[in-house]
C-alpha positions, 0 to 999 in steps of 0.5 A, a space after each residue: 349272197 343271195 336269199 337262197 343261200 343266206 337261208 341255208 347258211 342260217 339253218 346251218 349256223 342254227 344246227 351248229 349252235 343248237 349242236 355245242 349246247 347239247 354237247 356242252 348239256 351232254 358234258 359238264 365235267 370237272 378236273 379230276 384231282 391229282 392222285 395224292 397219299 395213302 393208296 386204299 383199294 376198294 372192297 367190291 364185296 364192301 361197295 354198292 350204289 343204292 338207287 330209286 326212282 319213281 313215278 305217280 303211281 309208285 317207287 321202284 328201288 335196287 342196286 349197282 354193284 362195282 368192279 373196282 376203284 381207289 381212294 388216296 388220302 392225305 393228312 388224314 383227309 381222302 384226296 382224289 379217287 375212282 370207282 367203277 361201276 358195274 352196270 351189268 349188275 343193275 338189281 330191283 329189290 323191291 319186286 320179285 320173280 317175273 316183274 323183278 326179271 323184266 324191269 331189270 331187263 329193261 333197265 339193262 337195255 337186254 329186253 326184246 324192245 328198249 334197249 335205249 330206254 335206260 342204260 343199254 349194258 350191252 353198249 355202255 357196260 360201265 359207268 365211272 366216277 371220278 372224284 374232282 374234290 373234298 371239302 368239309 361239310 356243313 351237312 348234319 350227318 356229313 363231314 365231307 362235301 364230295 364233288 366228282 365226274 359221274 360217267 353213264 352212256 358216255 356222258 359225263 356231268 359233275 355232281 356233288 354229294 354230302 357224306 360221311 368218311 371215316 379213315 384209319 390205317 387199314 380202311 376208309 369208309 364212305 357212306 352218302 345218303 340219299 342225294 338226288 341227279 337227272 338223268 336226262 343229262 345222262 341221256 336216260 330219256 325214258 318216260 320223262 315228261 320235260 322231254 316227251 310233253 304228251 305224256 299225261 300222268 304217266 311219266 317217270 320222274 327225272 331225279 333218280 335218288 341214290 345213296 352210296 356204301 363205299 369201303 376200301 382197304 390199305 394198299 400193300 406197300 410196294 416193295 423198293 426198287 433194286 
């Protein structure tokens, strides 16, 4: 072999490796459970995703509405489900008139410059999460520890989050306050200092808060087969 060609198999060998580890940063996924039980349908109307982020100078704060999802619960405990959520729903609730317009474009993606930056709808109009277990929480507040796949961009990480369920016959209710996630895993790189080092104090912080109200209702019973 020679050292020419030893060299250019190294650099190829270093770009196949660095490759894997950013696939394997990009998707961290759990195993989705099994669908089980009592089916509930989700309440769009019922249901948002309540976000913040935030930076040295300030916080900013909004909304992710969905287009559906389930629940399917099991002696008395939620099993497995899915929601999906509506990325082109993106509100800030914190600003109003032109400020408000323009970051909710550029979180979009849909401004004139940046449609990287954060979410690009246009590109990635949904998001999904899927849940991967429940388990009892310790948590005060909480009587459920839920871990899931959360799906941005095409990147799926698992997450798990303290919450509240409540069940009876004709509705579930799941309630999380606030729980922190990275965006950077999801490839929303904008602003952030670990990833551009010459930023000074005018960076966005990695950890995006998000808090969840989730409401599903009964499923009809499917009528026999003749």
């Amino acid at each position: 072999m020679t050292v020419k060609f030893r060299f250019l198999f190294l650099i190829a060998m270093s770009v196949f490796v660095i490759s894997c580890k950013e696939k394997q940063a990009e998707n961290n996924a759990g195993t989705v459970a099994s669908a089980e039980g009592a089916k509930y349908v989700a309440s769009p109307e019922m249901t948002k995703v309540m976000w913040e982020g935030s930076k040295p100078t300030g916080t900013h704060k909004g909304t992710i509405g969905i287009t559906g999802g389930e629940l399917f619960v099991s002696n008395g405990a939620v099993t497995s489900g899915s929601f999906t959520l509506d990325m082109n729903s993106i509100t800030v609730t914190d600003l109003e008139g032109d400020d408000k317009a323009n970051l909710e474009a550029h979180l979009k993606g849909t401004a004139e410059k940046g449609a990287d930056d954060f979410f690009n709808v246009t590109k990635f109009p949904t998001g999904k999460f899927e849940i991967t277990g429940v388990e009892a929480s310790t948590v005060a507040g909480a009587n459920a520890n839920i871990k899931g796949n959360l799906t941005l961009r095409d990147k799926t990480n698992e997450i798990a989050f303290p919450a509240n369920v409540t069940i009876s016959d004709s509705t579930v209710t799941v309630t999380a306050s606030k729980f922190n996630i990275d965006r950077t895993k999801w490839g929303v790189n904008y602003g952030s200092k670990n990833i551009f080092k010459d930023l000074g104090d005018k960076f966005i912080n990695d950890e995006i808060a998000l808090e969840l109200q989730f409401s599903a209702k009964a499923a009809p019973a499917e009528a026999p087969q003749q």
